[in-house]
C-alpha positions in Angstrom: 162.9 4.7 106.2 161.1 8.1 107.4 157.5 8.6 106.3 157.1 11.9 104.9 153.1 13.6 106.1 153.3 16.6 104.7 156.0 18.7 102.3 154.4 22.1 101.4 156.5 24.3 98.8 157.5 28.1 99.7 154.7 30.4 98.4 153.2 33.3 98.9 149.3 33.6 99.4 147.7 36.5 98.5 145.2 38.6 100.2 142.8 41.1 97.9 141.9 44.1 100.3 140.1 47.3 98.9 142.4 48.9 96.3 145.1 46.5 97.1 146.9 43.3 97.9 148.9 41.8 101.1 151.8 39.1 100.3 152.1 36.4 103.0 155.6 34.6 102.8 155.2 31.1 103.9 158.2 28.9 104.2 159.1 25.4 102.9 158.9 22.8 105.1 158.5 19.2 105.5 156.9 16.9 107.9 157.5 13.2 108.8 157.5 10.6 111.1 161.2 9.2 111.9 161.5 5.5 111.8 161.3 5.6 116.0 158.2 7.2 115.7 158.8 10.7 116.7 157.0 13.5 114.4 159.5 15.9 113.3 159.4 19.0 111.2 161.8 21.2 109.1 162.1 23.8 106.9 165.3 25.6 105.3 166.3 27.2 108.7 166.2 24.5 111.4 168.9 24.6 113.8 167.7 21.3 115.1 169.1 18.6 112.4 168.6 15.4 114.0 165.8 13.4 115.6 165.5 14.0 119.3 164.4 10.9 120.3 167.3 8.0 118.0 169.4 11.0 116.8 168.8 10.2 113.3 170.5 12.7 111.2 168.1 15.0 108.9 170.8 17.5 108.1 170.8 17.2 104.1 167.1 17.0 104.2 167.0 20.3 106.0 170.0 21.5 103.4 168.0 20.7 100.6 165.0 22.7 101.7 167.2 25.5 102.1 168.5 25.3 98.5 165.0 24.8 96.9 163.3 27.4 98.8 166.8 29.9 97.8 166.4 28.8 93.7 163.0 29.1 93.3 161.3 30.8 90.1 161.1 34.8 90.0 157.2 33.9 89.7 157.1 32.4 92.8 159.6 35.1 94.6 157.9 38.2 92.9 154.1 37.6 92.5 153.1 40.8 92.0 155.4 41.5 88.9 152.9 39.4 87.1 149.6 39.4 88.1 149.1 43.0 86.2 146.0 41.6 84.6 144.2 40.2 87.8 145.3 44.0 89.6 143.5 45.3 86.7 140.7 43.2 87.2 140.5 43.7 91.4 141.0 47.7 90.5 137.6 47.7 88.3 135.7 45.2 90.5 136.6 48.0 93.4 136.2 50.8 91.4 132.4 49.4 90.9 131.9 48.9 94.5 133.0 51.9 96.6 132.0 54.9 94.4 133.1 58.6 94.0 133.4 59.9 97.8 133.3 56.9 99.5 135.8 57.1 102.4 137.2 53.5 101.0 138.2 55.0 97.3 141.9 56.5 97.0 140.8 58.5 94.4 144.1 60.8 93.6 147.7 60.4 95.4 148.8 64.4 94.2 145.0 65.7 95.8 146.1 68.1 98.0 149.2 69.3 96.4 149.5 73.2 96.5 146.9 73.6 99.0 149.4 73.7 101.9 149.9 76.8 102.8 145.6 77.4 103.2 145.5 74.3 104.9 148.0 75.7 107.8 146.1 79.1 107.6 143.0 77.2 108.8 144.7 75.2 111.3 147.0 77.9 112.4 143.6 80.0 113.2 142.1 77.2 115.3 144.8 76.8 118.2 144.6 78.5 120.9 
C-alpha cells in the first residue's frame, strides 16, 4: 500500500500589492512513497502514470486529481469575485498610506482625457 506524504488541494494564493492583488494558480498534487520505495509525485496532468522503478500503476490516482482539481467550487476558481469586502478594506488601508501625489496612488483612470491634443503641441515643439 502506497504512503501518501503530502496531498495539497488546487488554490490560489493571493498577493496584496499597492492598489491591487496578484492570483497565483497552484495545482493539485499528491506525493507518496510507492510500496518499492521510490518517491513519486502527481498532479492532474502527469504524463508519467506508473512508478518508474516496479511499474506500479497510478493512473486513476492521477485521473482523480484531474477531476477534482476540474470540479472544484466557483470560490476556489474565482477568488476575486468574492473578496469585495477585503478589496474594500486593502483600498482604504492604501488609500491611508500613499497620499494625494504620491507616485504609488492611481488616483483617476479618465485623468488626462481631453488634454491630448496640448499634450502633442508640447511634445511636437520639443523634437528636433
Amino acid at each position: 500500500m502506497p504512503k501518501i506524504i503530502e496531498s495539497v488541494e488546487a488554490h490560489y494564493k493571493t498577493l496584496e500589492v499597492p492598489f491591487g492583488r496578484i492570483y497565483h494558480w497552484h495545482q493539485a498534487h499528491l506525493t507518496l512513497e510507492c510500496e518499492c520505495g521510490e518517491i513519486l509525485t502527481f498532479s492532474g496532468t502527469s504524463a508519467i502514470v506508473s512508478c518508474w522503478g516496479c511499474g506500479a500503476a497510478y493512473d486513476t490516482l492521477v485521473n482523480d486529481i484531474h477531476y477534482r482539481e476540474e470540479h472544484l467550487p466557483d470560490e476556489d476558481v474565482h477568488p476575486w469575485h468574492y473578496d469585495l469586502r477585503s478589496q474594500e478594506d486593502q483600498h482604504l488601508r492604501d488609500e491611508a498610506a500613499y497620499p494625494e501625489g504620491s507616485p504609488w496612488r492611481y488616483d483617476d483612470a479618465t485623468s488626462g482625457l481631453g488634454d491630448d491634443e496640448e499634450r502633442w503641441k508640447t511634445a511636437r515643439a520639443k523634437q528636433p
